[in-house]
N, C-alpha and C positions, 0 to 999 in steps of 0.2 A: 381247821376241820372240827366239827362237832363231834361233842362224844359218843361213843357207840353203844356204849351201856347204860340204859337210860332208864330202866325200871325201878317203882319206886314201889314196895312190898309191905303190904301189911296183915301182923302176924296177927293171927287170932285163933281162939280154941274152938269155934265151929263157926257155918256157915250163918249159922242163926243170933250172935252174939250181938249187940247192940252196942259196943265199944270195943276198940282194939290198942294194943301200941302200935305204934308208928316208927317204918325203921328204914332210912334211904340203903340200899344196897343195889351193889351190879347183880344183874342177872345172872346165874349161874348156866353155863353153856358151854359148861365142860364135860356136859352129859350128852347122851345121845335117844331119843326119842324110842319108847320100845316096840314102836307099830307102827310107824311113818318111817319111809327111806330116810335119813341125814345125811351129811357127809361122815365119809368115809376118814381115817388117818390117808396121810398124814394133811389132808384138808383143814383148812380149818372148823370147828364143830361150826355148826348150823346156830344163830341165834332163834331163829323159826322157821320152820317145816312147812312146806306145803303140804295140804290135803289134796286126794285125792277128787276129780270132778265128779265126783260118786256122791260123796260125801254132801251136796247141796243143793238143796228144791228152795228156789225165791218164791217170792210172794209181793205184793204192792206192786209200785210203777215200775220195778226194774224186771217182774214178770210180766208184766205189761209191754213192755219196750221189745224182750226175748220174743213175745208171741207176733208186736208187731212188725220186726226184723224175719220171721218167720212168714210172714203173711206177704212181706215187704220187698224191698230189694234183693237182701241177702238171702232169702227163701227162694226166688225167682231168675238170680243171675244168671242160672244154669241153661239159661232159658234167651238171655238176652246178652251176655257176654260172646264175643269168638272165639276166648282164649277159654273158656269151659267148654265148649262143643266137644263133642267125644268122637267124631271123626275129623281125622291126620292131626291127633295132638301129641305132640310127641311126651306127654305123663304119660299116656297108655301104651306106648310100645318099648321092645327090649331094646333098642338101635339106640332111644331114645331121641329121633328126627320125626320131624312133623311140621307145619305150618303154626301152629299155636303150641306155645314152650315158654314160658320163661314164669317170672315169679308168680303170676296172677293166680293160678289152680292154688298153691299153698297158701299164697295171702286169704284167702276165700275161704279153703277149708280149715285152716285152724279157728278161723269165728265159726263158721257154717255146723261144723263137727262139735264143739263145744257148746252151741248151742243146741243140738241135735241132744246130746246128753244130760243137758241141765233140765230140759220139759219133756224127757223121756218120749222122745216123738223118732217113731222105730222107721218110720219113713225119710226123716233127715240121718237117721243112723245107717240103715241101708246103703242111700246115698252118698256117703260120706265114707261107706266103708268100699263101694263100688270103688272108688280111688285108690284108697290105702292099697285094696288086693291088689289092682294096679299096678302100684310102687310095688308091693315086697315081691309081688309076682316076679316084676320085670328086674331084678337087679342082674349086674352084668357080672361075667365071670370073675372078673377082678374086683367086682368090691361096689365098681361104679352104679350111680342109676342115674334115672332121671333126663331130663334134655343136655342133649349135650352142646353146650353152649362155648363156641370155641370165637377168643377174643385176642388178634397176633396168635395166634397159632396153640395159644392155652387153655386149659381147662377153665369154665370161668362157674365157681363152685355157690357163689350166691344163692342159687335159685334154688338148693338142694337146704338149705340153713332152714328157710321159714319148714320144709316139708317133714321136715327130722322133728322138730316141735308139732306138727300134726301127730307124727307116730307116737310119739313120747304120749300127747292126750288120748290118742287109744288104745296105748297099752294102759292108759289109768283105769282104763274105762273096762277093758276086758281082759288084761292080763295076759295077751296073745306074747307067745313066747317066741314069733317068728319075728318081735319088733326087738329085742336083743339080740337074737344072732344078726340079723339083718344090720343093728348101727356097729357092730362089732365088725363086719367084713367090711362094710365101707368106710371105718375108721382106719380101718390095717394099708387099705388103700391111699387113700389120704397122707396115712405115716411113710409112706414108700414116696411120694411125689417128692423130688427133687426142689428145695426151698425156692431156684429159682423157674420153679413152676406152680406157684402154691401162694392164692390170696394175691395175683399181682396185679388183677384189677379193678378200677373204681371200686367198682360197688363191694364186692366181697372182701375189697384189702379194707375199706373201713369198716363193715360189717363182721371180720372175724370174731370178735364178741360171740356174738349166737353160736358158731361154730363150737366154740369153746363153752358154753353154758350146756349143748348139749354132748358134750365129749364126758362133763366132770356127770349126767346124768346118769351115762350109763357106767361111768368110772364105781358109781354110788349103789349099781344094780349085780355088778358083775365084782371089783377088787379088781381086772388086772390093771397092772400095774403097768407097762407099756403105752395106756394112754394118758398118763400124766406125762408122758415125755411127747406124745402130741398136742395136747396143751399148751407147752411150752412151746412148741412149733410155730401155732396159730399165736401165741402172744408175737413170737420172736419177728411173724412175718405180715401181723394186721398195721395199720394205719396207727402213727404214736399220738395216742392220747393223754401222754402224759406231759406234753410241751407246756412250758411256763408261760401264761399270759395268751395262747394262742391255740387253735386247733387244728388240725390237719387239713380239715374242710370245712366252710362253713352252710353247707345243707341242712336244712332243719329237721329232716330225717335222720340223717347221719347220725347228727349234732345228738337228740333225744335219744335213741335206738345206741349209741356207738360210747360214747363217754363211760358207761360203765364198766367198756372191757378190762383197764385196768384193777376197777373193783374185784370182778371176777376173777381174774388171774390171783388178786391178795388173798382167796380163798387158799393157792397152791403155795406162792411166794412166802408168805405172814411179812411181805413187808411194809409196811404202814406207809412209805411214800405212795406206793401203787393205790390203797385208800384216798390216799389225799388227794390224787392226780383227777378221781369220780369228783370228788366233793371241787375241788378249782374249776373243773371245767362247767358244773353247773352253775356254780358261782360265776365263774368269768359271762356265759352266754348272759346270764339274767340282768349283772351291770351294766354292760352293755346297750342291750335291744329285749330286756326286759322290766325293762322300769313301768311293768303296765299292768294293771287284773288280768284272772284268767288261768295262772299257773304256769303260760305260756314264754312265748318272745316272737319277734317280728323277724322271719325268716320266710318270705314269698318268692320265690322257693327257695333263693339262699341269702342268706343276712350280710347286709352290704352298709359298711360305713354312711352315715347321715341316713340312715334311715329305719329311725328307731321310737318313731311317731306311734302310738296307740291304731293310727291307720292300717299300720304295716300286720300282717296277717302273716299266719301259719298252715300249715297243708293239715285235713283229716287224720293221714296219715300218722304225722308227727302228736296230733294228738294220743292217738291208739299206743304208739310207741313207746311215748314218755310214761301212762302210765305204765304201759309195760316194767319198764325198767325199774321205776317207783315198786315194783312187786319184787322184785330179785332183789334191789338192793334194800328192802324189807327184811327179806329172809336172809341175808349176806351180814347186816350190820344190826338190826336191831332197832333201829333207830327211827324214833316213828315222824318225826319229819317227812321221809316218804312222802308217809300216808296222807301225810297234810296236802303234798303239793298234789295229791292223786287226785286227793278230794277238791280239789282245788277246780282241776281242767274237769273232772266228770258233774260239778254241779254247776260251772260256771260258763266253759267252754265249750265242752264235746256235746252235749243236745241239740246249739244251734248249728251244729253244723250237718245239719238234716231234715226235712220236711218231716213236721208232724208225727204224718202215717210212715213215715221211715221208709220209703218207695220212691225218695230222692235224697241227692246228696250235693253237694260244693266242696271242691278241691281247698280253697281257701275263707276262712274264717280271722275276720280281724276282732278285740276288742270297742275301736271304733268303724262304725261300718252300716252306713247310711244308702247304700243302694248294696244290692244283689244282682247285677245284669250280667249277659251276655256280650257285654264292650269287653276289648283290651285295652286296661287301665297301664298297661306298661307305659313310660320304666317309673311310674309311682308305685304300682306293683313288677317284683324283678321277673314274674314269668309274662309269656307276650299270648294273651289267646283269652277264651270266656272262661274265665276261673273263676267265677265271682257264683254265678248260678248253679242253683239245682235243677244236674242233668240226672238221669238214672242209666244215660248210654254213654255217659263221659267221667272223664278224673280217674283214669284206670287205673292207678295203682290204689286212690285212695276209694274207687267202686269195689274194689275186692277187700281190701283189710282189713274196711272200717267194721267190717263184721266181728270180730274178735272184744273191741272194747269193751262192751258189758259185759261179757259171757267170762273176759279175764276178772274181770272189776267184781262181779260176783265170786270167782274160785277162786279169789285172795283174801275175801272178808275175814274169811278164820283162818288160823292156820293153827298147827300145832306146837307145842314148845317142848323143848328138852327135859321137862322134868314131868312129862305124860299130862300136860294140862292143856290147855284153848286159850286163845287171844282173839280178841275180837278188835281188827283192824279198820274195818270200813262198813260202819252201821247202815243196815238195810233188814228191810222184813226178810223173814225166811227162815228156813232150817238149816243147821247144820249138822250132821248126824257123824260121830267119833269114836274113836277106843281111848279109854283116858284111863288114870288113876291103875288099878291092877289089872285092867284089861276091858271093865264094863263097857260097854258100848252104849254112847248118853247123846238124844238129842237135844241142841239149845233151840228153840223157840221163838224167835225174836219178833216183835210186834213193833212199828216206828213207820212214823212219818218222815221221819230226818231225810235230811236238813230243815224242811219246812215245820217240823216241831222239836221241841228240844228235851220230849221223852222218850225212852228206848225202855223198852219190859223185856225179860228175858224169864221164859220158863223153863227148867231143867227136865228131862223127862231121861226115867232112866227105871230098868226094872228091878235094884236092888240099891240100897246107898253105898255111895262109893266118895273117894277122898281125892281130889283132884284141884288144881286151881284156876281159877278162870282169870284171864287178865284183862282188863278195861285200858282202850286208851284214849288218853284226855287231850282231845284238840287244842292245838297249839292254842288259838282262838278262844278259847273256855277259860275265862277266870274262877268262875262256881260254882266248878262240878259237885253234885253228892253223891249218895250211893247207898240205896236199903237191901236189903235183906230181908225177905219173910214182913216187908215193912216198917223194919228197924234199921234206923239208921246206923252207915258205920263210920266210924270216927276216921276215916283216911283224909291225909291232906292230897289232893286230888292235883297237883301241883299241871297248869300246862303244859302240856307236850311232854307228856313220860306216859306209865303206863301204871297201873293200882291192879295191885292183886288180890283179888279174894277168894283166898285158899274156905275152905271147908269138906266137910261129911255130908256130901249132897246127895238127899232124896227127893221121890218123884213129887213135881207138883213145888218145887221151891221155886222162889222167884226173884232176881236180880232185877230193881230198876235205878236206870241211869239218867240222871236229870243234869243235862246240857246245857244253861240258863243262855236263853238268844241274847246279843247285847249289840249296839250300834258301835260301830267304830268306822273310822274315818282314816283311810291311807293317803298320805303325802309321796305325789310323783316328783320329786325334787327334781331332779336329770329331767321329765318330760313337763318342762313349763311352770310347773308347781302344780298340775291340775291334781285332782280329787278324787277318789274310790270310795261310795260309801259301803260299808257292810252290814249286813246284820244276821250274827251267827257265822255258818260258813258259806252264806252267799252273797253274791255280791251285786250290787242293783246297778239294773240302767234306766236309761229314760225309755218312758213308756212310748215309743212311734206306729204310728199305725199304719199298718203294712197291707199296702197294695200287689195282690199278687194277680201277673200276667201269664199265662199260659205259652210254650214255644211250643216247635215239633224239637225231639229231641234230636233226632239225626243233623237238621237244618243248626244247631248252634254246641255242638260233642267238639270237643276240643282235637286237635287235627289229629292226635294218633289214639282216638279212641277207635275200636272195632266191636262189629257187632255180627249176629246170625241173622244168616237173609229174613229168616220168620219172624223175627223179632218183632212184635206187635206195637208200634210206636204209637200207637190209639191208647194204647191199654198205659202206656208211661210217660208221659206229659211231663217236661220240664218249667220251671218255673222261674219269673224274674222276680225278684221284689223290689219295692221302688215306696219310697216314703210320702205318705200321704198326709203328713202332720210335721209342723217344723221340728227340729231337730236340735237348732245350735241354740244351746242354753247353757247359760254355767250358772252354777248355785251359789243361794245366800247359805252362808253354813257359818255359827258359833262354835269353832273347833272345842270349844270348852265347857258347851254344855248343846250336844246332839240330840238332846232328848227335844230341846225347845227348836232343832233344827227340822227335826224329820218327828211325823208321825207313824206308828206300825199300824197298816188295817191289816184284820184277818180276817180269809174269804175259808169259807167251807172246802174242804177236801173234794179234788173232783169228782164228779161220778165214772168216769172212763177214766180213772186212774193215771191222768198224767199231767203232773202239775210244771212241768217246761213247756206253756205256751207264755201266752199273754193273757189270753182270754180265760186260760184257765188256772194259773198261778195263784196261789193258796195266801200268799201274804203280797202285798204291794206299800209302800214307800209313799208317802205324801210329801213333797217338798218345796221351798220357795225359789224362783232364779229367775234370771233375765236374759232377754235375747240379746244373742250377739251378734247383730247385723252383720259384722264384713267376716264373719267364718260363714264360708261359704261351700260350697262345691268348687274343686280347686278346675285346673286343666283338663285333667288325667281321669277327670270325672269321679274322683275319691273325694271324702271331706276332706278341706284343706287341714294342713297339722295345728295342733294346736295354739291358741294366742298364749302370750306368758300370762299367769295369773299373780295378779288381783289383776281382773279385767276391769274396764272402768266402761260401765252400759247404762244408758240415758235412761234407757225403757223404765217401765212401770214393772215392779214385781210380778209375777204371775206363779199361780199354785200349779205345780207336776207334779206327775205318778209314775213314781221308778219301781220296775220291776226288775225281776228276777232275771240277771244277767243272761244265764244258761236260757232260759226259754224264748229269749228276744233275738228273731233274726234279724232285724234290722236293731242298731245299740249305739249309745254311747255310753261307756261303763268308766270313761275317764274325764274328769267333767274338768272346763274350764270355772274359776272361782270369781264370782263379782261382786264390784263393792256395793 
């Protein structure tokens, strides 16, 4: 297990000083934040606080993305979904029966609502609160709400977990006091259920986690005391995640979304096994069926022994999830690892797994992944149906969730810390706006291209000076980092993967910059063949393929249990195949010992439509040497075949490729065979 106190502090007599000492110490997080909820005793303290979604207006591509999501699918669904329709849904009625019930409305509105609040857009608020009143309206005398989804004769409480994280973001948002009594009475109900009717099945016995993140919510809003002994309920009766070597399921939703329940629980426990059991089980997945870019692992839909190929792909879904969990167990440990692996799936992974205009999507996204069709590649993919294409009337679980990624990935950038300061965990332009130091309320500023440039500026705006610490955290990735001040350099050793604090007496108009030096480096897939990763900075490149895209109807290739609204305008949402129109199977000449002579860096002007996850628009690209490998082919299954063992041995003649930016390549290979 790594360690969990990981900041590295440097003492200085103001913000403006040009040299500091230098002093490794743990975080102190025996305090408790004086303006942000923390935990409560006998919880464990908070290493970091979540802000409120109030607190942050984006700017660059990730406000880009927000408006296109808006414009897009997740703007629209309400429109082309059946399980959104607002007649016989059973969210909207007291009985809780209806034809349309189960996770999709929550999966939908916790992106749809968070992003309704981020662009201050009073029409997705409306709409998003149109539900909520729904819910709190309709709660039943006992405590219950929601559809009532009865599984063997049980309550099956799943589909109530994602909706309770909706409430929780609108009471951030508005302070509605009807959203605490409300998880209060359906918590009292919950604690009454009889253990052998409570969490028994699938889905919500491994999902009790979320249950339990928001039980200790309201534990943190209210003090009583009675729902730490339903906590311990929901530990005592979820799916054991704490097994050695093994998991309870191997679903790749589960898998991401569920391994941190034990974490959560060592919040109430303090026993450091239940830590360790989070940190084994993401270790265990990634040894396994993660030996590959991305942040990911090979789980289509569930991770199955010998198939652990860079072909093998992961659901949407699973992407939104994982960082999910990468945010709690941020604020649980301290530990910015996280944030590495966050950063990891959100510049590497999660863009390709969406058109463009964000107006379609695909259930499954591989690392290696050379066609996007409408075939069933089963059993080289383990699900049987067209999982491969972007449909916008299909992938219903990951049509409704995938909303939530950015809109989370943004309301975790800052958070607060225990000694009335800011942390700045996932660089992006924007504001964050906070009560720090004695109480002043101070916007950060933040101006960046990142990941595509490796400077981040930060202005302080704040209407009087105030004393408070800001803390930087340095990419696992980053060998040499600096850090000015007013332009002055400060003397911190900036050490990878910890965090630099720079305390000061901050007035308006100061300015913080953080300079990220991009560097080449090269990952060795020992387990997958010996193939190759190149990076540079925190992204990760593939070969540049050039992507043929065919138009379907969507109804005609929607995967068998997608549903839709009769009106639903199939003109207006066009799915799409991609299919490779440049060869593909190349492995690289690479000097592991001097990259520089391997790969050149071009760099392309900054988009003007602000979104550098294409091909065509991608701000840096990768020059490099390699040779065709004839017999990797397109296997059966109609996948690329898995990889040849490297040092491949290829007749061919050299030829110059252009590797791009992982994240914005739908069609990729980000795992390269090696040739001599």
């Amino acid at each position: 297990m790594k360690p969990i106190k990981l900041l590295t502090f440097l003492i200085a007599a103001s913000c403006t000083c040009a040299t500091a000492r230098q002093q490794k110490a743990d975080v102190t997080i025996n305090k408790t934040n004086s303006y942000y909820v923390s935990n409560r005793l006998p919880l464990r303290p908070s290493a970091f606080i979540k802000l409120p979604v109030t607190s942050f207006k984006p700017r660059g591509y990730l406000l880009k993305f927000l408006q296109l999501q808006r414009e897009g699918l997740t703007g629209n669904l309400g429109k082309i979904s059946a399980w959104l329709a607002k007649t016989d849904n059973a969210w909207l009625t007291k009985d809780g029966k209806g034809k349309w019930g189960w996770e999709e409305v929550p999966y939908w509105l916790k992106g749809y609502a968070h992003i309704g609040y981020l662009l201050h857009d009073q029409s997705m608020i409306n709409e998003s609160k149109f539900w909520i009143d729904a819910v709190l309206n309709n709660q039943r005398p006992d405590g219950d709400f929601g559809p009532v989804v009865l599984r063997n004769g049980k309550r099956d409480l799943w589909t109530n977990m994602p909706m309770l994280w909706c409430l929780q973001s609108y009471y951030e948002y508005s302070a509605d006091p009807r959203v605490l009594s409300f998880m209060s009475k359906y918590f009292k109900w919950e604690q009454a259920l009889p253990d052998s009717m409570f969490l028994e099945d699938y889905w919500e016995n491994s999902r009790g986690g979320d249950n339990m993140v928001s039980v200790y919510w309201l534990y943190n809003r209210t003090g009583e005391s009675w729902l730490l002994d339903l906590a311990t309920k929901i530990d005592r009766n979820t799916a054991n995640w704490r097994q050695k070597d093994n998991l309870p399921n191997w679903h790749n939703v589960n898998i991401v979304q569920c391994y941190r329940e034990p974490a959560t629980y060592y919040l109430q426990s303090h026993n450091p096994a239940d830590l360790e059991a989070t940190y084994n089980d993401f270790k265990l997945v990634r040894e396994i069926y993660g030996q590959v870019p991305g942040g990911l692992f090979g789980s289509d839909e569930n991770a199955r022994k010998g198939y652990d190929d860079p072909r093998q792909a992961v659901e949407t879904c699973g992407m939104v999830e994982q960082m999910t969990s990468d945010h709690f167990l941020l604020q649980f440990t301290g530990d910015p690892m996280w944030a590495d692996n966050c950063e990891d799936i959100a510049f590497n992974t999660f863009p390709a797994a969406f058109m463009p205009d964000y107006r379609s999507l695909r259930y499954l996204t591989a690392p290696n992944m050379v066609v996007s069709d409408s075939r069933n590649h089963a059993p080289g993919i383990a699900n049987e149906g067209p999982f491969l294409m972007m449909n916008p009337f299909s992938s219903r679980c990951c049509q409704h969730n995938h909303s939530a990624g950015w809109a989370y990935y943004i309301d975790n950038s800052w958070m607060a810390t225990p000694d009335n300061g800011l942390v700045a965990q996932l660089y992006t332009a924007g504001d964050v706006t906070a009560r720090v130091g004695d109480g002043t309320e101070v916007t950060l500023s933040t101006e960046t291209h990142y990941p595509f440039d490796e400077v981040i500026d930060m202005t302080i705006k704040t209407s009087k000076a105030v004393r408070f610490p800001v803390y930087l955290r340095i990419p696992a990735w980053c060998t040499n980092a600096s850090i000015t001040v007013n332009g002055k350099p400060i003397a911190a050793k900036a050490t990878p993967g910890t965090y630099v604090q720079v305390p000061g007496n901050w007035k308006n108009g100061d300015k913080i910059k953080l300079t990220l030096p991009m560097q080449l480096k090269m990952r060795q897939w020992t387990k997958n063949k010996n193939s190759v990763s190149i990076n540079y900075g925190a992204l990760t490149f593939s070969l540049k393929i050039k992507e043929e895209y065919k138009q379907q109807d969507s109804k005609a290739t929607a995967i068998w249990d997608s549903r839709w609204q009769e009106n639903a305008d199939v003109t207006a949402w066009p799915s799409f195949e991609i299919y490779p129109a440049s060869s593909w199977n190349y492995g690289l000449l690479v000097d592991a010992n001097n990259l520089n002579k391997s790969f050149t860096v071009k760099k392309k002007p900054w988009p003007k439509g602000d979104d550098p996850f294409t091909n065509a628009t991608a701000p840096i690209e990768l020059v490099a040497t390699g040779k065709q490998i004839p017999a990797w082919t397109i296997d059966q299954h109609g996948l690329c075949a898995v990889l040849p063992q490297s040092p491949v041995a290829a007749a061919g003649a050299p030829q110059k490729l252009t590797l791009v930016p992982m994240g914005g390549a739908r069609l990729r290979i980000s795992a390269f065979p090696v040739v001599k």
